[in-house]
Each structure stands twice: as C-alpha cells, then as structure tokens.
LUMDRENRO-726983 format. One line per 2 residues: number of its first residue (from 1); their letters; for each residue x, y, z of C-alpha. Coordinates in Angstrom, 1 decimal, always signed. Example, Ala and Ser with C-alpha at 12.3 -4.5 7.8 and 13.67 -1.06 7.14 Angstrom:
BEGIN
1 = AS = +12.3:-4.5:+7.8; +13.7:-1.1:+7.1
This chain:
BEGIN
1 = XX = -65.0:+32.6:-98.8; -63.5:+35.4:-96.4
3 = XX = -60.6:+33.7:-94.4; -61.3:+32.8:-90.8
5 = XX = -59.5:+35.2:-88.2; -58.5:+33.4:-84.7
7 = XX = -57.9:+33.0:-81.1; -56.5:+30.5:-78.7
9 = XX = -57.0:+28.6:-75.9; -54.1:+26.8:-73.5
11 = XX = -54.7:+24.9:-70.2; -52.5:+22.7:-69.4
13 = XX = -52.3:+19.8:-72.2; -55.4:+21.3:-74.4
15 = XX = -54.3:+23.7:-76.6; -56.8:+25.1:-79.2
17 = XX = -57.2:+27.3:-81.8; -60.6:+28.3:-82.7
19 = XX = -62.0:+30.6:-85.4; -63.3:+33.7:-84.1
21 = XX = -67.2:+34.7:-83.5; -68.0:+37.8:-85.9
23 = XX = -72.0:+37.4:-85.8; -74.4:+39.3:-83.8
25 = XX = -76.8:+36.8:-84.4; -78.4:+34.9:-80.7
27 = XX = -78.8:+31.8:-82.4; -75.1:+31.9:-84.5
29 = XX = -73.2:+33.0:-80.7; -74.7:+29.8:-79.3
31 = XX = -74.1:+28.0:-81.5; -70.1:+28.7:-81.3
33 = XX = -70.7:+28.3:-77.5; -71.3:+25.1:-78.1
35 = XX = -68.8:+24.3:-80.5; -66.2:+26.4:-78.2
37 = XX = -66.8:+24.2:-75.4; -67.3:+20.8:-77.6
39 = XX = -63.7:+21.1:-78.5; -62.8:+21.6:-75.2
41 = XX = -64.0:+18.8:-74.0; -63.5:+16.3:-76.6
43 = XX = -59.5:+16.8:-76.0; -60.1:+16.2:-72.9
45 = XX = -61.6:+12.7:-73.1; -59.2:+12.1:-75.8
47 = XX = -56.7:+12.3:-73.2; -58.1:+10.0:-70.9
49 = XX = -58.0:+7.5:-73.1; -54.2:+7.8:-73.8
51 = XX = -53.4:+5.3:-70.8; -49.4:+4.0:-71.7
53 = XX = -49.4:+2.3:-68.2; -51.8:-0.1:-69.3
55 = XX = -50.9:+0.2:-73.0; -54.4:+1.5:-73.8
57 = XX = -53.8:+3.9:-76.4; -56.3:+3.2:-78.9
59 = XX = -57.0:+6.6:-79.8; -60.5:+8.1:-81.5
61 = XX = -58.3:+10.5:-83.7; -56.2:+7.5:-85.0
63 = XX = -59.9:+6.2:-86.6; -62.4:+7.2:-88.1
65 = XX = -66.4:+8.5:-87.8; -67.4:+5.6:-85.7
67 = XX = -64.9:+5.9:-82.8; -66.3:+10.0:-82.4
69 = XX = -69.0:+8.8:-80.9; -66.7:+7.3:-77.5
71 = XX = -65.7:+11.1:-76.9; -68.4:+13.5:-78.6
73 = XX = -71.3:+11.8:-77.0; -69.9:+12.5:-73.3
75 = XX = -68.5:+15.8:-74.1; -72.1:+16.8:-75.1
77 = XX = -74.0:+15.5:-72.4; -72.0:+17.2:-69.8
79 = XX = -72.6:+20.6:-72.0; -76.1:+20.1:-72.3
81 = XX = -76.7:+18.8:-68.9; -77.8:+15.5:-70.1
83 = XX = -80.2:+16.5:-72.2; -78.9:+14.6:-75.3
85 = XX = -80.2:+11.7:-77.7; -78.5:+9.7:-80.1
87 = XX = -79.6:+8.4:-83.3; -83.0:+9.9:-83.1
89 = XX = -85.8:+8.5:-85.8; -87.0:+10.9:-88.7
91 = XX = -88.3:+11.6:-91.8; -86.5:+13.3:-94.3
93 = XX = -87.3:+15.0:-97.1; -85.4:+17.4:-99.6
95 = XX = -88.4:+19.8:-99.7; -91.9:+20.8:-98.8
97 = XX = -93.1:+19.2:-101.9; -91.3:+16.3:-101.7
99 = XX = -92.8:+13.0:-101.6; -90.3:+10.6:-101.2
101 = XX = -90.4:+10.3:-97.4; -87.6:+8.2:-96.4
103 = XX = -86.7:+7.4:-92.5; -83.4:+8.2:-91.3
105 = XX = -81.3:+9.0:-87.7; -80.1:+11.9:-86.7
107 = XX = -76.9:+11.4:-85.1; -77.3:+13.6:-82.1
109 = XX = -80.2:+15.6:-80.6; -79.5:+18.1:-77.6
111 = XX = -80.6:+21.5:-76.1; -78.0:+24.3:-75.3
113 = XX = -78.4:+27.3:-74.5; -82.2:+27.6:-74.8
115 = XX = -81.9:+25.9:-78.2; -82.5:+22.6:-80.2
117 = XX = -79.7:+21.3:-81.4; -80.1:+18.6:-84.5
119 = XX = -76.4:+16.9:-85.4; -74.9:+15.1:-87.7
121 = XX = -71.0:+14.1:-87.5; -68.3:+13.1:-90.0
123 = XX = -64.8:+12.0:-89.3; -62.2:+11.8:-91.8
125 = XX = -58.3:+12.3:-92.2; -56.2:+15.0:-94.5
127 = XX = -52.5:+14.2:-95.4; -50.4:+17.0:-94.3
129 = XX = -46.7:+17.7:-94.9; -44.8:+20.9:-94.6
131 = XX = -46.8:+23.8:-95.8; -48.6:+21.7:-98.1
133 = XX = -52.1:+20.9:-97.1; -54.0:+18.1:-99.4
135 = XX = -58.1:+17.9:-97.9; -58.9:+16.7:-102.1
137 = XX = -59.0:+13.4:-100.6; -62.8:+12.2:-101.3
139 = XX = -62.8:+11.1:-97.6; -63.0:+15.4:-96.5
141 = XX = -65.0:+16.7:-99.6; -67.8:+13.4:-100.2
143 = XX = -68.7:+13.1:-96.2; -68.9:+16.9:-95.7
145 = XX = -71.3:+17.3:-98.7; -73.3:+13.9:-97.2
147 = XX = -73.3:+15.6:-94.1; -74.5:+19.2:-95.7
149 = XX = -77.2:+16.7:-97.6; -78.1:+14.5:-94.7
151 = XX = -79.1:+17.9:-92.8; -81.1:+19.6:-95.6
153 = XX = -83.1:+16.9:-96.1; -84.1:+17.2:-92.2
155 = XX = -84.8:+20.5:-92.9; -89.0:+20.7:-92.7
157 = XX = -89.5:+17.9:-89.9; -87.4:+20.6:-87.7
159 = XX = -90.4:+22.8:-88.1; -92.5:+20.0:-86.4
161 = XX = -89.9:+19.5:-83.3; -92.4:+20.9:-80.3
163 = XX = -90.1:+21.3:-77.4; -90.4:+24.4:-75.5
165 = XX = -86.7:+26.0:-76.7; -86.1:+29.1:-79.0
167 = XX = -86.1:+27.2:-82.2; -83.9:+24.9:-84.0
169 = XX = -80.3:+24.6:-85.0; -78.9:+22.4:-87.5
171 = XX = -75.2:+21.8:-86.8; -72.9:+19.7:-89.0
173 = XX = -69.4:+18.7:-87.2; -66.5:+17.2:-89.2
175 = XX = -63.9:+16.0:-87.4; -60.2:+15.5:-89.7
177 = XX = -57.3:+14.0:-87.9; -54.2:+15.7:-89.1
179 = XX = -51.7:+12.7:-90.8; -48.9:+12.0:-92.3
181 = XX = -47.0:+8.9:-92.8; -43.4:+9.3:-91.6
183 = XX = -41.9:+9.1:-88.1; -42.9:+11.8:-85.4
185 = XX = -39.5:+14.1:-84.9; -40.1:+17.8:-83.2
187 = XX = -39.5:+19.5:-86.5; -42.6:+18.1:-87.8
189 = XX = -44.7:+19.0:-85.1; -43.6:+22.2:-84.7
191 = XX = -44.0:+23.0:-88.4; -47.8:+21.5:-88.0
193 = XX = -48.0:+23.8:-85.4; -46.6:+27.3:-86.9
195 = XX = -48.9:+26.7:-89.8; -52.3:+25.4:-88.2
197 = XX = -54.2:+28.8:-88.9; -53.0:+28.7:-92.7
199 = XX = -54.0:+25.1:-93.1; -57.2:+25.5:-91.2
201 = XX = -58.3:+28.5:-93.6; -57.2:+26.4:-96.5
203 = XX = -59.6:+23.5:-95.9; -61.9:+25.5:-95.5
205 = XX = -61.6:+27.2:-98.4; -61.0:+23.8:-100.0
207 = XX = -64.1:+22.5:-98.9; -66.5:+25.5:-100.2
209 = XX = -64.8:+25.9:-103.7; -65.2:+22.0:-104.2
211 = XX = -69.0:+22.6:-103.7; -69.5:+25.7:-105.7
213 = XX = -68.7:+27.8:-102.9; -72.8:+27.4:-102.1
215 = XX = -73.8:+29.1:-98.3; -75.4:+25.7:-97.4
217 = XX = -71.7:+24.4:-98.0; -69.3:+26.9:-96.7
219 = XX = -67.5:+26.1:-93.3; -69.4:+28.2:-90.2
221 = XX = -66.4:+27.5:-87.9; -63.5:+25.8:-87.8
223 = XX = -60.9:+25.2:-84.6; -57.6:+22.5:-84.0
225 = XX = -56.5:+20.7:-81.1; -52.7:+20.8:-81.0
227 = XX = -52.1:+16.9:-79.5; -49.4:+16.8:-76.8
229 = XX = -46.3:+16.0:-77.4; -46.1:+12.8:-75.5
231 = XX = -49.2:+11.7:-77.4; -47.6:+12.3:-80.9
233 = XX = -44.2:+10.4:-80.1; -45.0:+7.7:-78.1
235 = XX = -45.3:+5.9:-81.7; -41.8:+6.9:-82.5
237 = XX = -41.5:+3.7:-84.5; -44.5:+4.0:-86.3
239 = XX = -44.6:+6.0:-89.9; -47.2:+8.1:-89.4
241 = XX = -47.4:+11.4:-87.2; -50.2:+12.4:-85.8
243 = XX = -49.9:+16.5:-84.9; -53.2:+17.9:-84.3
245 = XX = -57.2:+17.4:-84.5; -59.5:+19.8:-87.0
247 = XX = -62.6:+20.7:-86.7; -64.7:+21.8:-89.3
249 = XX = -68.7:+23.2:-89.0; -71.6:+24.1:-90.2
251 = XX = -74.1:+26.1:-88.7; -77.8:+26.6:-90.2
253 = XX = -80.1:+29.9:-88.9; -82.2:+28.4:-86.7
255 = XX = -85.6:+27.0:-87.6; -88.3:+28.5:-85.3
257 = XX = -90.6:+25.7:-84.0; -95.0:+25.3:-85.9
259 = XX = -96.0:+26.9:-83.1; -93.5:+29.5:-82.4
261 = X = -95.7:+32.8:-80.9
C-alpha cells in the first residue's frame, strides 16, 4: 500500500497526528470528517477521566475493546448531534445468495454529515520499543480482519436501511494503545514521539500485507494521540509506558439506500 502522508493537530493537551485526505470522493471527505473530529474528541474524554486528586485513573487506553465504549460513545453523540445507536439488531449475510442468515449487533449506528454511518470497533495493543514496531501480535491482525468480516457480512441489509440520508457508510475503527513494558523516562517518550508517522505507516502496512494486501483489508485512515506527559509518568513505578493512542480505519464507498432516486 502507498504510505500515508500527514498533518497535525495541537490544542493544548491533545496533540494528533492524522493521515491526510487525498480523495475527492463526498462520501470518503465525510467520512474523515468524522474520523478527524472522533479523535478529537475521544482524547478529550480520555482526559477527563485521568482524575489523580481522587486517584481515578482507570484509563480506557490502559484496556481493551470493552472500555472504548465509556469514550467513543459520547464523542459520537456530540458529533452526530445525538443521533446515535448502539448495538443495533441485524442480519447478516456474506452475500446476496447467502442463506445462512444469522442475527448480529452492529456496534454503533449514527448519521453525519448527511450520511449513515454503520460501525464496528476493535481495541487492541502493539508492543513498541525504539524504532522497532511489532503489530504481529494476533490481538492487531485477528480483530482487524473480524472487524473487516463482521462489516462485509452487513453488507446487503445496508441496502435495506430507509432513512432519509445520502446512503450508507460502513466504517471500521481500531483502536491500538501504544505499550511497552519498562518504566516511563522522557527518552522513551520522545523517541515514541519522533517516530509516530513511521510506525503509524508500518501498521498499516503491517495490517494489509497480513491479509493479502486485499482493498476490503487495507487501512483507509490512520491518526495518534500523543498522551500528555503527566499522563504517561504518573505510573513512574509501573513497567510499562504508555506513549500514545493509534487509530486505525476502514472506510467502505457508501451503499446508496433500495430506494435511492
């Protein structure tokens, strides 16, 4: 895959770098809209919940898929004005002649931008250490390919979705937490930090080679929160370092709705 180019974004404590938009297509510019302000917002709310006065620091980076959900789900619902569902029953279906019907969720449902948005989230961690990046782990590769699988198979019942927007976007967001399992010190943070484009290109890369380098597979977008400081040592005892969030996406053309004129 052709290497993500990038720009940044600083204000105050949220720092991100975010892959640049180099489509002119409506539906792919909302779709990194979205994704633009998503990131935004879920640093945010991941700093609210950094609360050392009242040792609350439980932090949704320092888990898993599960905890997401305390920060995605508000950051979207102030994006999309509310308009935003959660674990929304379907069918799904690998293909148009497909009879295995099985019912599933879709993680998130939500219109921006005058489209449908259909969601499905992952959240893993990749080991990191100098320049060296590792995202092998079966934890990034198996849920990006479950998520990739769990939104093809939603594929044809988005063609039956009959709200009144411009048609339908499938959108796959993996989350990595950056790790690695040594002390915090300032040298290690800044080297996270001079290397984040390199390591965000070569995860991506990672991820599509791992999968045959198939379209359906291949990174859309990609963007890193660099944590602050305070958040990253205030476990100066602990031995693991926790530099910087990653997002990694997938954005499908969008599905026009049955009755699209």
């Amino acid at each position: 895959m052709k290497p993500f180019t990038f720009k940044s974004y600083s204000n105050g404590d949220i720092k991100i770098r975010y892959s640049e938009f180099i489509s002119d297509d409506e539906y792919m510019k909302t779709a990194y809209s979205l994704l633009n302000k998503l990131m935004k917002e879920v640093a945010r709310l991941t700093i609210k919940c950094f609360r050392p006065d009242i040792e609350a620091d439980n932090l949704p980076y320092m888990h898993t898929e599960i905890r997401w959900d305390s920060v995605v789900l508000p950051a979207l619902s102030k994006i999309c004005d509310g308009l935003v569902l959660t674990e929304l029953p379907v069918d799904r279906k690998e293909s148009k002649t497909d009879e295995n019907v099985r019912r599933g969720r879709i993680d998130y449902w939500c219109v921006y931008g005058g489209y449908s948005f259909v969601i499905e989230m992952k959240g893993s961690r990749a080991l990191f250490m100098g320049n060296r990046v590792i995202a092998r782990e079966s934890s990034v590769i198996e849920r990006w390919g479950t998520m990739i699988g769990q939104l093809n198979d939603v594929k044809e019942i988005c063609h039956e979705m009959d709200e009144h927007t411009k048609g339908v976007i499938r959108l796959g967001l993996h989350f990595i937490s950056s790790i690695a399992y040594v002390k915090p010190t300032e040298e290690i943070i800044k080297d996270y930090r001079r290397g984040i484009y390199d390591r965000l290109n070569e995860i991506s890369t990672d991820i599509a080679k791992r999968h045959g380098n198939k379209a359906d597979y291949t990174p859309s977008y990609t963007a890193a929160w660099l944590i602050p400081d305070d958040m990253i040592t205030y476990w100066e005892n602990w031995e693991e370092t926790y530099p910087g969030v990653m997002l990694f996406a997938k954005v499908f053309k969008d599905i026009k709705h049955k009755n699209h004129i």
